[in-house]
C-alpha positions in Angstrom: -64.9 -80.3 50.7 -65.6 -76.6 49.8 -69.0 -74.9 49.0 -68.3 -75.2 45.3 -67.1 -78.8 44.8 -69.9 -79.9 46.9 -72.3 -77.2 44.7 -70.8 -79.1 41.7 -70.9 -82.7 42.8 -74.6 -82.1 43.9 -75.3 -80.8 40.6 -74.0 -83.4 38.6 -76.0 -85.4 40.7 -79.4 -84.0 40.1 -78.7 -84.3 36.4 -77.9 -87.7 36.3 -80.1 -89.8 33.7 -81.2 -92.3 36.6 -82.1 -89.4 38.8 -85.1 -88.6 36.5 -87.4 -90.4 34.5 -86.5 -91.5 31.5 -87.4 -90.9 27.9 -88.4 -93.6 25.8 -85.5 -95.3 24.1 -83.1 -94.0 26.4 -80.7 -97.1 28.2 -83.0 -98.6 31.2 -86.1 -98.6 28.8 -87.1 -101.7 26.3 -86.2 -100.0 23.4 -83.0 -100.0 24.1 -80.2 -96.9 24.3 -81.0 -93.4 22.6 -77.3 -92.3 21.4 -79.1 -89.1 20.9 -80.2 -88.9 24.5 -76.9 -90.2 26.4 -74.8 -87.5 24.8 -77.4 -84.5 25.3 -77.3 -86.1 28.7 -73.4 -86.0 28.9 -73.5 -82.4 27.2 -75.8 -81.4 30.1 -74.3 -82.7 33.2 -70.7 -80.9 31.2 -72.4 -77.3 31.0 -73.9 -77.2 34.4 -71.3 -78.2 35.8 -68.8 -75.6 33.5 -71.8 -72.3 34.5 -71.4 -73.4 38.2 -67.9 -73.3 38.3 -68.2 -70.0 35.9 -70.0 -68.6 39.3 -73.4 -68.7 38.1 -76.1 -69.6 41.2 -76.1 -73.4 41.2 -79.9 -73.4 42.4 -80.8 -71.3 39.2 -78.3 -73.6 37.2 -79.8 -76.8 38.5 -83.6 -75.9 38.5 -83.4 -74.3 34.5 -81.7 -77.3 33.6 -83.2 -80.5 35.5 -85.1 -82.3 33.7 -84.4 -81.2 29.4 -84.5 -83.4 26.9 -83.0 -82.5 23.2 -85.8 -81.2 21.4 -84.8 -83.1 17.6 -87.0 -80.6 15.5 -84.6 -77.8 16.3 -81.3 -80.2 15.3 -82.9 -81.2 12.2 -84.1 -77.3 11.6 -80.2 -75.6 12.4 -78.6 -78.7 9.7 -81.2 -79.0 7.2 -80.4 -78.0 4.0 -83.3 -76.8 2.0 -84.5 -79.2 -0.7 -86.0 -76.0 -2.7 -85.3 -72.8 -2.2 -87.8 -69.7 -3.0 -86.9 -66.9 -5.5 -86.4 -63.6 -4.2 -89.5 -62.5 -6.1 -91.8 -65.2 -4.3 -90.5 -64.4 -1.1 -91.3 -60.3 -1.6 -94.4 -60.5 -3.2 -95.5 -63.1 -0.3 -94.6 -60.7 2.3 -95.3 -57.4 0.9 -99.4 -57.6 -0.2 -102.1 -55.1 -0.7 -103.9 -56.3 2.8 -100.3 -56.0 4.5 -100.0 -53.0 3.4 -103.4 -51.6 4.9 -102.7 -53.7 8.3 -99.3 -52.0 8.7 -100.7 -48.9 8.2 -103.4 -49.1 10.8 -101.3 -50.9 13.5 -98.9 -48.2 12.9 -101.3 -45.6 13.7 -102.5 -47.6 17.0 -99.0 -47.5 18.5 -99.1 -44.0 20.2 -95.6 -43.9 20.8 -94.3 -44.9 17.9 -93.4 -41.4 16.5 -91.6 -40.3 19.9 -89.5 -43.5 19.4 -88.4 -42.3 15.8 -87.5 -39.3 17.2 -85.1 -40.8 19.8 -83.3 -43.6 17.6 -83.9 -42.1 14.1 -85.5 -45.4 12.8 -88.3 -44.5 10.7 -91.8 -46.2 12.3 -92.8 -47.6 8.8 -89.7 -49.6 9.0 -90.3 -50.4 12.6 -93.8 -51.9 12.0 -91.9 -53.6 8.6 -90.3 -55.0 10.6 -92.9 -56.1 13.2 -94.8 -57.6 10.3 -91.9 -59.9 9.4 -91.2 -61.1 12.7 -94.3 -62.0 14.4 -97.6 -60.5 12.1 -97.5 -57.6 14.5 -97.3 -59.7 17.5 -99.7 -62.5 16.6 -97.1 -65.5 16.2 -94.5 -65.3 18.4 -93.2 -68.9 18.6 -94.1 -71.4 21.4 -90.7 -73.3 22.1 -89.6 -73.4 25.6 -86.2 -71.1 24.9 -83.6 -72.7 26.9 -84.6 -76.6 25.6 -84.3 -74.5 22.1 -80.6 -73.0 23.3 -79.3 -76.2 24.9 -80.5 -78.3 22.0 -78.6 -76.2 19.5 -75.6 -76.1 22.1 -75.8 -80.0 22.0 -75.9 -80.1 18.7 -72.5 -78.3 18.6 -72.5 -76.0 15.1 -73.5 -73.3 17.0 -72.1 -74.1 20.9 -70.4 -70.9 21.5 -73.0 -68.9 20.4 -75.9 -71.1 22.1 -74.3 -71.3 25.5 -74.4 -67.5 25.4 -77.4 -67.0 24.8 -78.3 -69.6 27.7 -76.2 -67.7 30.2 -78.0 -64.7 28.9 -81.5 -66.5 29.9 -80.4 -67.4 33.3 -79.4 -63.7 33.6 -82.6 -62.2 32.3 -84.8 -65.1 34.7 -82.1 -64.0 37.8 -83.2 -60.0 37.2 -87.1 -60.3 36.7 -86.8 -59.9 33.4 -89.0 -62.5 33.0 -90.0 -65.8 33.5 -88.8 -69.2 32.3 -92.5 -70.0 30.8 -93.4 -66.5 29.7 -89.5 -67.2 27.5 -91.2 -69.1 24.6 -90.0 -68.6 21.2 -88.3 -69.6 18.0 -86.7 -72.5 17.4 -83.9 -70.7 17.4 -84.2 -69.0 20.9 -85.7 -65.5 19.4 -88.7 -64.1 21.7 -91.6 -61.5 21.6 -93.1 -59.2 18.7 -89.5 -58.7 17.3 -88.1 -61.5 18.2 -85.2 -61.1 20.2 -82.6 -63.4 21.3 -81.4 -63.5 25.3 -78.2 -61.4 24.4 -80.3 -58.8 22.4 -82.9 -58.3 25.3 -80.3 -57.7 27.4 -78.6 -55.3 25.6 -80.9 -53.0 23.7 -84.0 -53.9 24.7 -86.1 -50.9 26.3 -89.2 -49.6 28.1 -90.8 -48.1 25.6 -94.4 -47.8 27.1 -93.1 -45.7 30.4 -94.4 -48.4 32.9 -90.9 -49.6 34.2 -90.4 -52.9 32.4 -88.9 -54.0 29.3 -91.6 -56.2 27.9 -91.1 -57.1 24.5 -94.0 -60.1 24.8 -97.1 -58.0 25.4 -95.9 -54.3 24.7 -95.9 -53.2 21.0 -94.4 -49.8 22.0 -91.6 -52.1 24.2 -90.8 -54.6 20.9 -90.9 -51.8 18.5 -88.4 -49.6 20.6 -86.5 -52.1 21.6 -85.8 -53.0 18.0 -85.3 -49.3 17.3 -82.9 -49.9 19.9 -80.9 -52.1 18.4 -81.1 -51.2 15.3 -79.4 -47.9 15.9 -77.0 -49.6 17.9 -76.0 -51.5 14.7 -75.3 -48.2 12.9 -78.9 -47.3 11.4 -78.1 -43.7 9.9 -80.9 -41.0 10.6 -82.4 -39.8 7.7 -80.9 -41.4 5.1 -82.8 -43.9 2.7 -82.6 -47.9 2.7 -82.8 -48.4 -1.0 -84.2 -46.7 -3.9 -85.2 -48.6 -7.0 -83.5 -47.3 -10.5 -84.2 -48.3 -14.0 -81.3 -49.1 -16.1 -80.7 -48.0 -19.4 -80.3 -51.2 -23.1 -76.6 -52.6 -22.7 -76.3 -51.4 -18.9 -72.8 -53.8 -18.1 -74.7 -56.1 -15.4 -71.7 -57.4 -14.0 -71.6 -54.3 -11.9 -74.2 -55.5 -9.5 -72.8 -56.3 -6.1 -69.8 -54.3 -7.2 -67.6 -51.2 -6.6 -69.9 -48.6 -4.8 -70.7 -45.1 -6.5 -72.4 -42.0 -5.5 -76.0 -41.8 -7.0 -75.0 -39.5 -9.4 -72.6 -41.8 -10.5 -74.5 -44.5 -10.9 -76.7 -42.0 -12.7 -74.1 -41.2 -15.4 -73.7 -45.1 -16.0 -77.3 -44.4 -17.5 -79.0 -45.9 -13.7 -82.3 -43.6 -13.2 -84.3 -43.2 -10.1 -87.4 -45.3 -11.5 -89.9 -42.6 -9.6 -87.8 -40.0 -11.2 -87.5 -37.9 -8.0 -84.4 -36.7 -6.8 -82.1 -38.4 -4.4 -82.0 -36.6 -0.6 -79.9 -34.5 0.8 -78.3 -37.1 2.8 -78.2 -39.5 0.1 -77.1 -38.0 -2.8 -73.3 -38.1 -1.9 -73.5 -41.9 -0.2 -71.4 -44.1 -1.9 -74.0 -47.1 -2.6 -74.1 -50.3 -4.5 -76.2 -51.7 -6.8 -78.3 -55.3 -6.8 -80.0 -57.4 -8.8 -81.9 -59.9 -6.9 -84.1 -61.6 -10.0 -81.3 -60.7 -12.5 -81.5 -59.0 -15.4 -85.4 -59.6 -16.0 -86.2 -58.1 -12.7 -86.0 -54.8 -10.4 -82.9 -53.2 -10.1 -81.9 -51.3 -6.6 -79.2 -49.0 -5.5 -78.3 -49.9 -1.4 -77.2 -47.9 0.8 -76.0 -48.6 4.4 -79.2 -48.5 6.3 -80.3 -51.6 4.0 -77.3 -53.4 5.9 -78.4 -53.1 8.9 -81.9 -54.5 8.3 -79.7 -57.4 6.9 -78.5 -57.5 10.1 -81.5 -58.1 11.8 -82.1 -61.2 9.3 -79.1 -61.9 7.1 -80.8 -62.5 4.1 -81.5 -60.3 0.9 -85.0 -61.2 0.4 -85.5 -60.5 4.0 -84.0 -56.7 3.9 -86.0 -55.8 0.6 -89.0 -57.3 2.0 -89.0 -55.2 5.2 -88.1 -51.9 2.8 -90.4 -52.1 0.4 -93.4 -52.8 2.7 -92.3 -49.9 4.7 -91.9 -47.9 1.5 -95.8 -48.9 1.1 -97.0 -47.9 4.5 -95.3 -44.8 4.3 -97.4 -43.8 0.7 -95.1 -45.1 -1.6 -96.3 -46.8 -4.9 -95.7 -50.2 -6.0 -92.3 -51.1 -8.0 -92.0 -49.9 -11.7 -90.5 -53.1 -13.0 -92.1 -56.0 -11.3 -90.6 -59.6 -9.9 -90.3 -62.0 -12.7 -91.8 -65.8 -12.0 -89.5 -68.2 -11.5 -90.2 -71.8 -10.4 -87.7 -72.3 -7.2 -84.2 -73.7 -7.2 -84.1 -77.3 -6.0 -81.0 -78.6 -4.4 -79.8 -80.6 -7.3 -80.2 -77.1 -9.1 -77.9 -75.4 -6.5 -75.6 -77.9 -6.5 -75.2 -78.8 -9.9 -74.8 -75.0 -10.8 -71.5 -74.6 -8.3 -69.8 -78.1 -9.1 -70.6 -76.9 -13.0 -68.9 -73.7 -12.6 -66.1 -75.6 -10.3 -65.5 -78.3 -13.2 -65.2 -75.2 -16.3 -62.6 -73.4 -14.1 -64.8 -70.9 -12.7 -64.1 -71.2 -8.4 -67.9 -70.9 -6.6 -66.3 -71.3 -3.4 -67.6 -74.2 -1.1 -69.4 -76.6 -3.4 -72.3 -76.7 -0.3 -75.1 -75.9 -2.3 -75.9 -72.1 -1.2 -75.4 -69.5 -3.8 -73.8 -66.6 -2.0 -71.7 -64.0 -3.3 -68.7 -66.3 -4.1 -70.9 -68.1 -6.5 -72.7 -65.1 -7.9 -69.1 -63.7 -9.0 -68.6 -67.4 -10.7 -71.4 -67.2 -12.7 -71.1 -63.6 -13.8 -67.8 -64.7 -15.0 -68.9 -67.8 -16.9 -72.5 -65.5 -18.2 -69.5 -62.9 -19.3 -67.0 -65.1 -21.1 -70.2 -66.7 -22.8 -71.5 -63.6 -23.8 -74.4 -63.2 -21.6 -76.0 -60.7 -19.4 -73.8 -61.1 -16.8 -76.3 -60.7 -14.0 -74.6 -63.7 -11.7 -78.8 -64.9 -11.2 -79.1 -67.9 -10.9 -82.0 -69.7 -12.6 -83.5 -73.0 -13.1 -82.6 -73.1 -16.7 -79.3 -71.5 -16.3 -78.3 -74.4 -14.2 -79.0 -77.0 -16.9 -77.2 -75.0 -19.1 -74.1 -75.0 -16.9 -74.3 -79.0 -16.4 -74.8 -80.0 -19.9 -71.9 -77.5 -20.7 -69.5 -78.9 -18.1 -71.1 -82.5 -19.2 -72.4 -83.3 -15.6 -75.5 -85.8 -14.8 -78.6 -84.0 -14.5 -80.5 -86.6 -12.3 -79.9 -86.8 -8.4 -77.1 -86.3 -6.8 -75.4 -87.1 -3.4 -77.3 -85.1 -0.6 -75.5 -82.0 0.5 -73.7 -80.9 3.7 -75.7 -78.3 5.7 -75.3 -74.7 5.0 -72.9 -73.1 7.8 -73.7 -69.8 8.6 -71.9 -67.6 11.0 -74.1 -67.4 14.2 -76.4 -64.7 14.3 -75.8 -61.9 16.6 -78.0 -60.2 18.0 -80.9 -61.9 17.1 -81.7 -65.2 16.0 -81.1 -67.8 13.3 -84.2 -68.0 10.4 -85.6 -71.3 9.9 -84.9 -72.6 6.5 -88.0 -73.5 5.6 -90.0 -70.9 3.4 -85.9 -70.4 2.6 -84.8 -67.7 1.3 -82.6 -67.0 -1.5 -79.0 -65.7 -1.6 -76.9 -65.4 1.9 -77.5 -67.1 5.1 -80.1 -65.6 7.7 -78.3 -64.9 11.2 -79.7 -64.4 14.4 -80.6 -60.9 15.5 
C-alpha cells in the first residue's frame, strides 16, 4: 500500500463516528439515530478524504476536522427565510444615528494610519470606519463561532458546498502559514472574521499589514482590518475620487419608473428636472459618470443618483440598505448634513406580504420572476409595470398596503399562506453571507 492510500484509509478511520464520542441522539445512544448527524458524519469522512487526496497535509486535515459536529443554528440561519423583513428606512436610520456619528468620528481620528491607507488604495477613511461600524461596532462584536464547524456546516448543508469547501481549504491554508490560529478563527456564522469581517479567501487575498509590525492581523489591528478592507475594496474596482452616491430632489410628475433604469450623466439626470438636494455642484470626476437613479422607500422617500463606487460597497454586503447605510454614515463623519427628504415609516413586510405581492403580480400577467418571496429587481420591474398601467407612481416600492391592493385585485386569499422556499443567493465572494435576521430589504446579502 502507498503513503497516500494508507494517509487516506487512516483518515477515514479517525473520523469514524464510533472512533469518538458520540452526540446525543446519534445511533449507539438511547435516543435513537440523528439523520442529521449520520450524514454530516458521511459528508465528513467524504471531504477529508477528497482534501487528502487533493494533497493537502493529512495531519492538518485530520486534526481540524476530528471531532465536528454540524452546528444546526448556521443550517437554519443559511435556509431561513425571513418572516418580516425591515424597510430600507428602519434599517438606515438604525445604523446611521447621531451617537454613531460622533463615535465614527473619534475612532477615526485614533487610527493613525488611517490617512496613509487612503492614500495608497484611494478608499476614503470615512468610508473605511463606515464600514468598520457596520461590521463589527468598530471591532467590539466580532462573532464567536468556531470558523471551520461554521464552513463545514454550511458545506454539509449543501446550498452553498462549493463555496464552503473553499473557504475551508482557505482556513487550513491560513492555520498551515501562521496566519493564525484555529481558536483565534472565531467569527460569523457564516465563516467572516475580525473587525471587517473577512472570509478565509478574502484574508488570503487582500488582506494586509497595515500597522508595519509584519503580520496581517485583522482580529486585534484596526489599522490591519481597515487596510485590509481598503485592500479589497480597491481590488473590487473602488474608483479614486469619485463619489458613492449623491442625494437629488426630483421635480412634481418626475416619470418614477426610471429608477433602477437606463444610466445618465448627472447633467442628464439634471435636465429630467433631478437636482443635487445640497445644491452644490457635481465633481470633477463625477459629473461625466454615467449613473443611475434609486428609490429605496419609493416615491414618499429619498431619491439617490449611484454611481459605481456604491457597487462595490454592495459588494462587500449585497444588499441596498447595507451600501446606503455605509455611505450616508460616512457622508456624516466626513461633515456632511443629514438627508433633505427623510425615510418615510413603514411597518415591515411580512412574508405573506412578499409572497402574496409576487403570486398577485404573477396571476394579472405581470412576471415577478421566482415566486420565492424576495422582492429583487425582477419584481420591482413587475410592479412598476402594474403601478403604471394603473396609473400610479410607478416607483416599483413595495408596501404593506400595496400588497393588499395587488391580492384583492388579482382576487387572492389574504390570510396565511404555504411557507416559502428559502431565498437562494449566489454565494458571497469575497466575504461572507449576512444573516437574515434584522433582514434587509431588496437583494440578497453575499459574502465578502
Amino acid at each position: 500500500m502507498d503513503r497516500r492510500a494508507f494517509l487516506l484509509l487512516s483518515a477515514a478511520s479517525v473520523l469514524q463516528p464510533e472512533a469518538a464520542a458520540l452526540p446525543p441522539g446519534s445511533p449507539d445512544t438511547p435516543g435513537g439515530p440523528d439523520p442529521q448527524t449520520v450524514a454530516f458524519q458521511a459528508w465528513l469522512r467524504d471531504f477529508t478524504i477528497r482534501a487528502i487526496a487533493a494533497g493537502w497535509d493529512a495531519a492538518l486535515v485530520t486534526e481540524q476536522l476530528a471531532g465536528l459536529s454540524v452546528n444546526p443554528k448556521v443550517v437554519e440561519l443559511d435556509t431561513r427565510q425571513p418572516e418580516f423583513v425591515k424597510s430600507t428606512g428602519d434599517y438606515v436610520r438604525q445604523s446611521v444615528t447621531e451617537a454613531r456619528v460622533e463615535t465614527g468620528r473619534r475612532k477615526r481620528a485614533e487610527v493613525a494610519q488611517l490617512p496613509e491607507i487612503e492614500a495608497r488604495y484611494g478608499v476614503p477613511s470615512e468610508i473605511l470606519t463606515a464600514i468598520w461600524a457596520q461590521e463589527s461596532a468598530f471591532g467590539a462584536i466580532q462573532g464567536d463561532l468556531d470558523v471551520i464547524r461554521s464552513l463545514a456546516s454550511l458545506a454539509f448543508d449543501g446550498r452553498r458546498r462549493d463555496w464552503a469547501e473553499t473557504q475551508i481549504f482557505a482556513a487550513f491554508r491560513m492555520i498551515q502559514e501562521g496566519d493564525a490560529t484555529r481558536e483565534q478563527m472565531r467569527g460569523s456564522w457564516a465563516g467572516a472574521m475580525g473587525q471587517t469581517q473577512l472570509i478565509p479567501e478574502a484574508f488570503l487575498t487582500t488582506a494586509v499589514d497595515g500597522d508595519g509590525d509584519g503580520r496581517r492581523d485583522i482580529w486585534n489591528s484596526a489599522a490591519d482590518a481597515l487596510a485590509s478592507a481598503a485592500n479589497l475594496m480597491l481590488r473590487d474596482g473602488w474608483r479614486r475620487g469619485e463619489a458613492w452616491a449623491r442625494e437629488v430632489i426630483l421635480p412634481p410628475g418626475f416619470d418614477y419608473g426610471l429608477a433602477e433604469g437606463p444610466m445618465h450623466a448627472p447633467g442628464e439626470w439634471a435636465a429630467m428636472g433631478a437636482r443635487r438636494a445640497d445644491g452644490l455642484p457635481f465633481g470633477a470626476l463625477d459629473k461625466d459618470t454615467p449613473c443611475q437613479m434609486i428609490l429605496p422607500a419609493g416615491a414618499a422617500g429619498p431619491a439617490f443618483l449611484i454611481f459605481p463606487n456604491h457597487l462595490v460597497i454592495r459588494r462587500y454586503n449585497n444588499s441596498t440598505a447595507y451600501a446606503l447605510s455605509v455611505g450616508l454614515l460616512a457622508d456624516r463623519i466626513s461633515g456632511m448634513g443629514p438627508l433633505a427628504v427623510g425615510w418615510p415609516i413603514e411597518p415591515p413586510l411580512s412574508a405573506d406580504d412578499r409572497a402574496g405581492a409576487q403570486r398577485a403580480l404573477s396571476a394579472l400577467g405581470f412576471d415577478p420572476g421566482a415566486l420565492d418571496g424576495v422582492i429583487g429587481v425582477n419584481t420591482r420591474q413587475a410592479l412598476r409595470a402594474w403601478q403604471k398601467a394603473r396609473g400610479l407612481p410607478a416607483d416599483g416600492h413595495l408596501t404593506q398596503g400595496l400588497s393588499q391592493q395587488l391580492q384583492a385585485e388579482a382576487g387572492l386569499r389574504l390570510p396565511a399562506d404555504p411557507p416559502l422556499a428559502a431565498a437562494d443567493g449566489p454565494p458571497a465572494r469575497p466575504g461572507a453571507p449576512t444573516a437574515p435576521t434584522p433582514a434587509t430589504p431588496g437583494d440578497a446579502a453575499t459574502p465578502h
